[in-house]
Backbone as JSON, one array per atom type, in Angstrom:
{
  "sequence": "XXXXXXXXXXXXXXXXXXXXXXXXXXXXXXXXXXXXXXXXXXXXXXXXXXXXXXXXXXXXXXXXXXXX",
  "N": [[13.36, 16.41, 10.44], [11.72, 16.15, 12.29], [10.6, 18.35, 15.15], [12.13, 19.84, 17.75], [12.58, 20.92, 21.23], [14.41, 22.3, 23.09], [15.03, 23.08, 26.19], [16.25, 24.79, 28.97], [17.63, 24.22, 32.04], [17.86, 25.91, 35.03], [20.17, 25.01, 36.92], [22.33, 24.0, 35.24], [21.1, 22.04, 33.78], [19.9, 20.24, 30.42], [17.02, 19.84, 28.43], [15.98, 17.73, 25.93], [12.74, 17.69, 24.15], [11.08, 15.89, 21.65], [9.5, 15.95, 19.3], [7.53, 13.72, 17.48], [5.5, 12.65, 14.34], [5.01, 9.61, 13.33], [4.04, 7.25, 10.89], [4.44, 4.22, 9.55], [4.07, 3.41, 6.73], [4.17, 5.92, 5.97], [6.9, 6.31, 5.87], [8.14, 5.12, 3.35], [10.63, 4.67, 0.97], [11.6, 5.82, -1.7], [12.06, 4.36, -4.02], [11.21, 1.79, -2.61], [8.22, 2.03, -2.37], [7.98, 2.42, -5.33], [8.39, -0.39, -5.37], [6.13, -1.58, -4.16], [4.02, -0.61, -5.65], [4.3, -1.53, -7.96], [3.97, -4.56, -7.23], [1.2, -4.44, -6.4], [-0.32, -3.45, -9.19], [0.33, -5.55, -10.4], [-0.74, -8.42, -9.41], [-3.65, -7.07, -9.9], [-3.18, -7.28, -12.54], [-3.0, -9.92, -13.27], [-5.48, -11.36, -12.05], [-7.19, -9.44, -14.33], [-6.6, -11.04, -16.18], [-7.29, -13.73, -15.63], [-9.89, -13.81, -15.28], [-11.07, -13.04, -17.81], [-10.33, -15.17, -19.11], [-11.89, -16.78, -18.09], [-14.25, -15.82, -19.07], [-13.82, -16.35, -22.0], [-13.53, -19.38, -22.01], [-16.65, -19.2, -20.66], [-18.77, -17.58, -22.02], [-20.72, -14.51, -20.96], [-24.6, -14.3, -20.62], [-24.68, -16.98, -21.97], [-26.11, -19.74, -22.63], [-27.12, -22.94, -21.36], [-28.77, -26.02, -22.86], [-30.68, -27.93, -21.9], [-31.58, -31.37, -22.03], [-34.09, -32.99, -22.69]],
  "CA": [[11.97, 16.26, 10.11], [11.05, 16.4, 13.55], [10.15, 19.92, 15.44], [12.84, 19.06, 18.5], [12.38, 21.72, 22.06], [15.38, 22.58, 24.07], [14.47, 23.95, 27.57], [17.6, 24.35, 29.37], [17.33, 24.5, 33.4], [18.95, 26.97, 35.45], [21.1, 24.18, 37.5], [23.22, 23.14, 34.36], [20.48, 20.2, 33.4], [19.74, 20.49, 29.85], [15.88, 18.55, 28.52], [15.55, 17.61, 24.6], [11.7, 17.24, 23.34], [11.17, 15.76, 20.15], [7.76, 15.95, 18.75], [7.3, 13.13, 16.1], [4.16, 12.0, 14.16], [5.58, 8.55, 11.86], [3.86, 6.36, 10.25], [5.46, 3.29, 8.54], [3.83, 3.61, 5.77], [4.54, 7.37, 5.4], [8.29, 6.68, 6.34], [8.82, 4.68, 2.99], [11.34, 5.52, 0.21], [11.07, 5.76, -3.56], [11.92, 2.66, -4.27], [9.7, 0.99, -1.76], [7.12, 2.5, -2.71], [7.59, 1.74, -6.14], [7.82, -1.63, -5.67], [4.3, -2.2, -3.57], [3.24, -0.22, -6.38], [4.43, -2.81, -8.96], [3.46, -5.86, -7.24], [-0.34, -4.78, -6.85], [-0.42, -3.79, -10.56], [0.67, -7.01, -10.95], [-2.11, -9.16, -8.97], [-4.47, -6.89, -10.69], [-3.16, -8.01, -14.16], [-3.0, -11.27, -12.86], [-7.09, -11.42, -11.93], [-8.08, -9.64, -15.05], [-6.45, -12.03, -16.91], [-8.33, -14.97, -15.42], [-11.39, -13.03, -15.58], [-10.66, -12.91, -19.54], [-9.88, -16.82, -20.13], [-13.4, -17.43, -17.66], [-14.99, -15.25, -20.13], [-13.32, -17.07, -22.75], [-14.33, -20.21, -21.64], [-17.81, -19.38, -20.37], [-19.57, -16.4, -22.26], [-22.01, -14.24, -20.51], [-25.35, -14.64, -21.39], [-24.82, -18.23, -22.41], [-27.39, -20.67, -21.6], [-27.15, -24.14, -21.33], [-29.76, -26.31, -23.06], [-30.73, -29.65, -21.13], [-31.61, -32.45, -23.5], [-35.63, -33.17, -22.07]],
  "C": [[11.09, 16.57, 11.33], [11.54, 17.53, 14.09], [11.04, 19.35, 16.83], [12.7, 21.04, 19.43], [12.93, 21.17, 22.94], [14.87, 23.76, 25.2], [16.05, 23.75, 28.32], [16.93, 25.08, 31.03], [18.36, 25.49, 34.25], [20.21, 26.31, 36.26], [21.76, 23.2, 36.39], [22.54, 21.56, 33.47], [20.09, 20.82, 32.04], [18.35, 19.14, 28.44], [15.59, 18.79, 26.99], [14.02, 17.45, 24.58], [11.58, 16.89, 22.33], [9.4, 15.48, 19.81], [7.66, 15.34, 17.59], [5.82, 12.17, 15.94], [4.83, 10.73, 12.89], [4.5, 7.66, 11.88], [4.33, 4.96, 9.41], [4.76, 3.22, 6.76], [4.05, 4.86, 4.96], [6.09, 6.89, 4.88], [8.46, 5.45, 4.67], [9.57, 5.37, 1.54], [10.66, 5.11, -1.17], [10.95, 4.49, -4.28], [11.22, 1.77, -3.59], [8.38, 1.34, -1.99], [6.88, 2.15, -4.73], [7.33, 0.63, -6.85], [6.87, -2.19, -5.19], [3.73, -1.89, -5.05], [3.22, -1.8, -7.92], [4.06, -3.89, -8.62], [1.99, -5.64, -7.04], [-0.55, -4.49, -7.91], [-0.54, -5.28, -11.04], [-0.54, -8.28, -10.87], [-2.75, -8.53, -9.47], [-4.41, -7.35, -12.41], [-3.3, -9.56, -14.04], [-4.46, -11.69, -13.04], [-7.55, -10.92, -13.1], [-7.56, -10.37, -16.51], [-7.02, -13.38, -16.98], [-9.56, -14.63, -15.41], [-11.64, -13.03, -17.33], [-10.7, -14.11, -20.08], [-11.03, -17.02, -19.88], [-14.03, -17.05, -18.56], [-15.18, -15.58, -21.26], [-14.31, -18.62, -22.86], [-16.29, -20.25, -21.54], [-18.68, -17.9, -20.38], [-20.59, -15.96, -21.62], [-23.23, -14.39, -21.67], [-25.73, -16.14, -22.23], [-25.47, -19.08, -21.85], [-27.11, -22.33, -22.01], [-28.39, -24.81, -21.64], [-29.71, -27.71, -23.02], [-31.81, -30.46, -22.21], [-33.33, -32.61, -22.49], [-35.97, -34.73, -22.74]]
}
């Protein structure tokens, strides 16, 4: 994956370069990646499910009317 530069010296010494750009977040596999993906799905179903019962519970637009 990495672009790697061999320079070789004229006195038998021989100098690797490796030229790498990583990320950890780049560097993950299929399966890691599809399980981040599944657990924030998840907290999002999670929230608009409690967003749904509040709603449930306590309709927009609903007004409360105090006894005078």
């Amino acid at each position: 994956m990495a672009d790697s530069t061999v320079i070789e010296c004229a006195s038998a010494c021989t100098v690797t370069v490796v030229h790498e750009f990583a990320l950890p977040l780049l560097n993950l596999s299929v399966e890691d990646a599809v399980s981040i993906t599944w657990h924030i799905a998840a907290v999002w179903v999670v929230a608009w499910v409690f967003r749904q019962v509040f709603r449930l519970i306590n309709p927009p637009g609903a007004v409360e009317e105090s006894e005078s």
